[in-house]
C-alpha positions as CSV (number, residue, x, y, z in Angstrom):
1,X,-13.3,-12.9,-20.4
2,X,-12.8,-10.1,-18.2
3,X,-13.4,-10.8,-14.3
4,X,-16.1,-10.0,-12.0
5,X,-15.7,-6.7,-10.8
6,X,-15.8,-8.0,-7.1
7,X,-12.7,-10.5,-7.9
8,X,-10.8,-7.8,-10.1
9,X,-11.1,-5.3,-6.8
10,X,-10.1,-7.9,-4.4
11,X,-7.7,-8.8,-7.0
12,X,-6.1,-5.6,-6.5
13,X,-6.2,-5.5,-2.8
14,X,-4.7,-8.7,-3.0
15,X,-1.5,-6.9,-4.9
16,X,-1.6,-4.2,-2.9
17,X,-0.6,-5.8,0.3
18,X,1.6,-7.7,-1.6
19,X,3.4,-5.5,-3.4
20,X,4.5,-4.2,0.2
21,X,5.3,-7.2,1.8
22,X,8.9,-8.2,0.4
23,X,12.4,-6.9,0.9
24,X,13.5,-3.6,-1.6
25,X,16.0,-5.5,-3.9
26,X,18.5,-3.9,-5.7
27,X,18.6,-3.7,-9.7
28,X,18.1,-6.2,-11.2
29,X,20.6,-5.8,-13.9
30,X,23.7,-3.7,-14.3
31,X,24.5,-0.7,-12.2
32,X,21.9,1.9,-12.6
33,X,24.7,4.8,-12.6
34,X,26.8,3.6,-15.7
35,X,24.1,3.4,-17.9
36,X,23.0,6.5,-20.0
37,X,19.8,8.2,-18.1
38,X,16.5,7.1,-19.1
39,X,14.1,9.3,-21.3
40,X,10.9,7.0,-21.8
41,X,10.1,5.1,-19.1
42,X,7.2,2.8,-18.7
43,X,5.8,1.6,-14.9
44,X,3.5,-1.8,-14.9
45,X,2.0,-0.7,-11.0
46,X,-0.1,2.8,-9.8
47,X,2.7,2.8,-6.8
48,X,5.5,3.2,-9.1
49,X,4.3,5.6,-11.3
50,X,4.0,8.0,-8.2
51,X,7.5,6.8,-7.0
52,X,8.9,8.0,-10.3
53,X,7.4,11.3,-9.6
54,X,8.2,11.8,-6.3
55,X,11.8,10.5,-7.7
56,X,12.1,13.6,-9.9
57,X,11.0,11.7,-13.3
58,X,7.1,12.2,-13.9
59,X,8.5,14.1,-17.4
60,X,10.4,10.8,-18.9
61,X,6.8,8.6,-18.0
62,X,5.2,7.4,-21.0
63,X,3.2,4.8,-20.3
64,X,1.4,3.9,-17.0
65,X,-0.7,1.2,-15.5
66,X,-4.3,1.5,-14.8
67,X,-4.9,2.8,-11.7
68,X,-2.2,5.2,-11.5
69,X,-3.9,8.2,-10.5
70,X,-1.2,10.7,-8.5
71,X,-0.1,12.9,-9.1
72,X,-3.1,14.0,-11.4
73,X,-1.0,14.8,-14.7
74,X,-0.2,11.0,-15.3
75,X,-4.3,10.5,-16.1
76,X,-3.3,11.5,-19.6
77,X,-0.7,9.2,-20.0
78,X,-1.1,5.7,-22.0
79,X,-2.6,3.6,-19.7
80,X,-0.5,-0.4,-20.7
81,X,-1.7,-3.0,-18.3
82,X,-4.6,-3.6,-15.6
83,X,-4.3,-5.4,-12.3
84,X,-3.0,-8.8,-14.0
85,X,-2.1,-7.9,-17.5
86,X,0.6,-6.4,-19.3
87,X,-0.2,-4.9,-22.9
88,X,2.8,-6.1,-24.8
89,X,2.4,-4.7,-27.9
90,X,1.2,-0.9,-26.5
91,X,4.4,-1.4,-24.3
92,X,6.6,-1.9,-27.6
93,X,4.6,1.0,-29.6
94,X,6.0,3.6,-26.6
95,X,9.3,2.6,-27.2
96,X,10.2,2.4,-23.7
97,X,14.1,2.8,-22.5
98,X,12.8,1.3,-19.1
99,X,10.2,-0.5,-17.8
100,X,9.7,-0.5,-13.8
101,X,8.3,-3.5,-13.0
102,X,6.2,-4.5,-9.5
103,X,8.7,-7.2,-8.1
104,X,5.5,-8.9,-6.4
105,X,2.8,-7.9,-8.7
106,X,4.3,-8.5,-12.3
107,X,4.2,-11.5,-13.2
108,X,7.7,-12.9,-13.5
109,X,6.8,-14.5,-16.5
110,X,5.5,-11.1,-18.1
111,X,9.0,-9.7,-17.1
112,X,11.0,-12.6,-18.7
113,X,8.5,-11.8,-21.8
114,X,9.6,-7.9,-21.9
115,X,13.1,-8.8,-21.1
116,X,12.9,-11.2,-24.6
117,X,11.6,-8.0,-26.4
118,X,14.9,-6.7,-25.8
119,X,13.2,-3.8,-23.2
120,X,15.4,-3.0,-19.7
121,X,13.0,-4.1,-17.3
122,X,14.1,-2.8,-13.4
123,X,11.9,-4.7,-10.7
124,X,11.2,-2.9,-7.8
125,X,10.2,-4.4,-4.0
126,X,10.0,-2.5,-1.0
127,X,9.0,-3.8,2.6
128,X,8.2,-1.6,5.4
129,X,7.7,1.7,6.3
130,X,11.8,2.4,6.3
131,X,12.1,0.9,2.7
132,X,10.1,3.4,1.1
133,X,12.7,6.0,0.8
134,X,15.5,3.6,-0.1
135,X,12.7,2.8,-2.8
136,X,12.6,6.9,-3.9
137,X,16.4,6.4,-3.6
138,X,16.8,3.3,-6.6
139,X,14.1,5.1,-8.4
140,X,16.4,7.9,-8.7
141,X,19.4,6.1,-9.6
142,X,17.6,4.0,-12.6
143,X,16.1,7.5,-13.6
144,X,19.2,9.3,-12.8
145,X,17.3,11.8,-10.7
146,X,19.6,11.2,-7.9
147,X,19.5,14.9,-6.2
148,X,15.3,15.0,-6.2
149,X,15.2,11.5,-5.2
150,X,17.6,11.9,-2.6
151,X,15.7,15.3,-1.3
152,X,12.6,13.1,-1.2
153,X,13.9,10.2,0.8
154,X,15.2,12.6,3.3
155,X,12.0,14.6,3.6
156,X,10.2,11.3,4.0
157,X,12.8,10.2,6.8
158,X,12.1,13.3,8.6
159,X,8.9,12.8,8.2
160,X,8.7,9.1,10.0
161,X,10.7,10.2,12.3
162,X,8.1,13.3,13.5
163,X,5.3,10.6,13.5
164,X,7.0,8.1,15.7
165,X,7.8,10.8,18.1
166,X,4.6,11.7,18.4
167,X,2.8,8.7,19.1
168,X,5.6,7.0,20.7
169,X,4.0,5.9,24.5
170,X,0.4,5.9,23.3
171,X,-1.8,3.8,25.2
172,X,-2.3,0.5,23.2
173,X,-5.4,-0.3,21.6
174,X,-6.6,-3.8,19.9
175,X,-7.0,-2.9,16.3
176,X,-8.3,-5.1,13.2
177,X,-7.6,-3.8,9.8
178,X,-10.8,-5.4,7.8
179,X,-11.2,-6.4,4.3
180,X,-14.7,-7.0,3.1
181,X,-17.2,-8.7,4.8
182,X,-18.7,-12.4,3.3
183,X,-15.7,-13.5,4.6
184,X,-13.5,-10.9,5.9
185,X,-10.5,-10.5,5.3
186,X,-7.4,-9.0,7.5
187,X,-4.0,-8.7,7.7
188,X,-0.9,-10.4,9.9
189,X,2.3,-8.1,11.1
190,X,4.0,-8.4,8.3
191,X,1.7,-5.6,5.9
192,X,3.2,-2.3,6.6
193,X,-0.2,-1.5,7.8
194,X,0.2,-3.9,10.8
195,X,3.4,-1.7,11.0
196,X,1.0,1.9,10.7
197,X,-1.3,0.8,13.6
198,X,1.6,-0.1,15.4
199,X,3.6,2.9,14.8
200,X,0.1,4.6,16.1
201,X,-0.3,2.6,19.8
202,X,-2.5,-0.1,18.3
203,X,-2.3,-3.8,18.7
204,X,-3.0,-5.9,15.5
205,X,-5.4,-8.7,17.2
206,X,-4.3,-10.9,14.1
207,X,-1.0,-10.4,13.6
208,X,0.0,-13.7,14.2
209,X,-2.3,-15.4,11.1
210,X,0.0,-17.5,8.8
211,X,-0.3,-15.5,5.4
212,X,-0.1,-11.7,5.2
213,X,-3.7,-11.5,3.9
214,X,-6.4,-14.1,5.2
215,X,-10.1,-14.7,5.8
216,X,-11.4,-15.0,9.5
217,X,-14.7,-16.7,11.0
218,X,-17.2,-14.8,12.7
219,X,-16.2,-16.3,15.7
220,X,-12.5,-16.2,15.3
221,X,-13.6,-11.8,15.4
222,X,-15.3,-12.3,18.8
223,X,-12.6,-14.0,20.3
224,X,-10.1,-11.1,19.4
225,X,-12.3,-8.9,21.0
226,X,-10.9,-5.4,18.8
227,X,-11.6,-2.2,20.5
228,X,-11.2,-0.5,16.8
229,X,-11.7,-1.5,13.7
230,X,-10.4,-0.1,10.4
231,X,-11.5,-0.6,6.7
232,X,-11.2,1.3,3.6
233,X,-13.0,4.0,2.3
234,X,-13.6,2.0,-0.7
235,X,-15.5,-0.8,1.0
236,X,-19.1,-0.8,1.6
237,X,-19.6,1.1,5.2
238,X,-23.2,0.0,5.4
239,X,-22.0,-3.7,5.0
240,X,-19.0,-3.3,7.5
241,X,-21.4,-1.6,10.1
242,X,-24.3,-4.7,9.2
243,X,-21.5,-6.9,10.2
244,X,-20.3,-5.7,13.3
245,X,-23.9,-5.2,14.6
246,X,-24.5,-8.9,14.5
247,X,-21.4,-9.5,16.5
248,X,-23.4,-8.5,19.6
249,X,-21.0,-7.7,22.6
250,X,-18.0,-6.4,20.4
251,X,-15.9,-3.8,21.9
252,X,-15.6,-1.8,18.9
253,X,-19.0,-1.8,18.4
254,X,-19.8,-1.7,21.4
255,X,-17.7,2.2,21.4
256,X,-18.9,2.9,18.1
257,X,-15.1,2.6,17.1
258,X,-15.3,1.6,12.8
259,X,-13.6,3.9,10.9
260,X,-12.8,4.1,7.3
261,X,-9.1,5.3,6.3
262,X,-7.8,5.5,2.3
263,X,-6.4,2.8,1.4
264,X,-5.1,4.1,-1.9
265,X,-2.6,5.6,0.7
266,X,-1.8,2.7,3.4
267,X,-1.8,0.1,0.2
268,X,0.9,1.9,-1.9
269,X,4.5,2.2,-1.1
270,X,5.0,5.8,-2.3
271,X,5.6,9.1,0.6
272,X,2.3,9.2,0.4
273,X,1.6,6.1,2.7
274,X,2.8,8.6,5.6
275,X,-0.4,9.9,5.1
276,X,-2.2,7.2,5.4
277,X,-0.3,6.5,8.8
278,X,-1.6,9.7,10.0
279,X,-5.1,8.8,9.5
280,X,-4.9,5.3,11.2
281,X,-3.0,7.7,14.3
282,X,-5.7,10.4,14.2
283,X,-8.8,7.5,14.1
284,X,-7.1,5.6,17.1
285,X,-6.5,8.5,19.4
286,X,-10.4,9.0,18.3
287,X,-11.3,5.5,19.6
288,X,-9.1,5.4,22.5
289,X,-11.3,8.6,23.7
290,X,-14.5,6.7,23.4
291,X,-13.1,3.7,25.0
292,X,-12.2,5.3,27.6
293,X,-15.4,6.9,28.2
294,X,-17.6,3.9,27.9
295,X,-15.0,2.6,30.3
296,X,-15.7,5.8,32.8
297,X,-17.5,5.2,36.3
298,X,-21.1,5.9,36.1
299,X,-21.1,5.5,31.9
């Protein structure tokens, strides 16, 4: 029986965060640089497919997961698992020489499984906004795209860099990332997105909850008080706006400060989460101007 589409989406949130909130391990077996380059190469998450591209492989992918949708040539591609299952026999029928695995979203059992099957199965785990380019780096040394991966990691370094610099000293604003509505959800510090808003000025009012993903009451909001709340473009805007208007003497609502961001961008570790850190900056120098103006004498 296939899920409700409501559970498989916040099924997939769920892995999102996840995938992001462990330490970048190293291969898994063997040293990626003794073994004969890759040529068909299978990824089981949407964040590694783009990783292998922006690594310099997209030509060796065979075989993708659903979801992977950048950049736009792997649509075409084989699509050989959803958001919990891996299609074992699709896998085999590509005849993979690798298989990069989501070390935090694949199953470990699934990757015992492909291991049996005789496949190379490299997992991959990256925390933080720093890991991602040691994550283009590994990428490139299973792949043996070491020069393009290595370009990209140092593009992607230069690129942090320019966005801390810029925001560094902004006045700090109390932010709540929100997931859904009946309950919400948010995150704690450990989600690189706690990591974007703080990168950006912002002050995650739950970064202290116990588990990096976790529902909070109606009242538990209030008490936070959130000058700015943030929520994915894919959620429901009428809902989150329904929400917040019932939580009468909100700040953010209050300013009129709810703004959607991609989450396809902060929720994968690929270069292209600097973009989603962008965003979240540009939408919180937004809501630190209205603050201040509701704040202004006479307002």
């Amino acid at each position: 029986m296939k899920p409700a589409r409501g559970a498989l989406h916040r099924r997939l949130r769920h892995l999102a965060l996840a995938a992001l909130a462990g330490l970048l391990l190293p291969p898994a077996v063997g040293a990626a640089a003794d073994a004969a380059a890759p040529r068909r190469v299978v990824t089981l998450a949407p964040h590694l497919t783009e990783l292998a591209c922006a690594a310099g492989g997209c030509a060796r992918l065979v075989g993708v997961s659903a979801y992977s949708d950048y950049p736009p040539q792997v649509k075409s591609l084989p699509q050989i698992s959803d958001a919990t299952t891996v299609n074992l026999e699709a896998v085999l029928g590509l005849k993979p020489d690798l298989v990069l695995a989501w070390d935090g979203g694949t199953p470990p059992e699934t990757i015992a499984r492909l291991r049996g099957l005789g496949l190379r199965v490299e997992p991959l785990r990256v925390r933080g906004l720093e890991d991602v380019a040691l994550a283009l780096q590994q990428t490139g040394a299973l792949l043996g795209t070491t020069d393009p991966a290595a370009q990209a990691a140092q593009a992607y370094r230069a690129r942090l860099a320019q966005l801390r610099a810029r925001w560094r000293g902004a006045a700090p604003i109390r932010v709540v990332y929100q997931i859904e509505t009946a309950p919400a959800y948010t995150i704690n510090r450990d989600s690189p997105i706690s990591e974007a808003i703080a990168l950006c000025g912002g002050v995650n009012v739950f970064a202290d909850l116990p588990r990096l993903a976790a529902p909070v009451s109606d009242e538990a909001m209030l008490a936070a008080r959130p000058e700015v709340v943030i929520f994915g473009g894919e959620e429901n805007a009428r809902s989150i706006h329904d929400y917040w208007a019932r939580l009468a003497g909100a700040p953010a609502q209050r300013d009129g400060n709810l703004y959607p961001v991609d989450a396809n961008l902060l929720g994968r570790a690929t270069p292209r989460l600097l973009d989603g850190v962008e965003q979240v900056c540009t939408v919180l120098d937004q809501a630190r101007t209205r603050r201040d103006a509701a704040q202004a004498p006479g307002h």
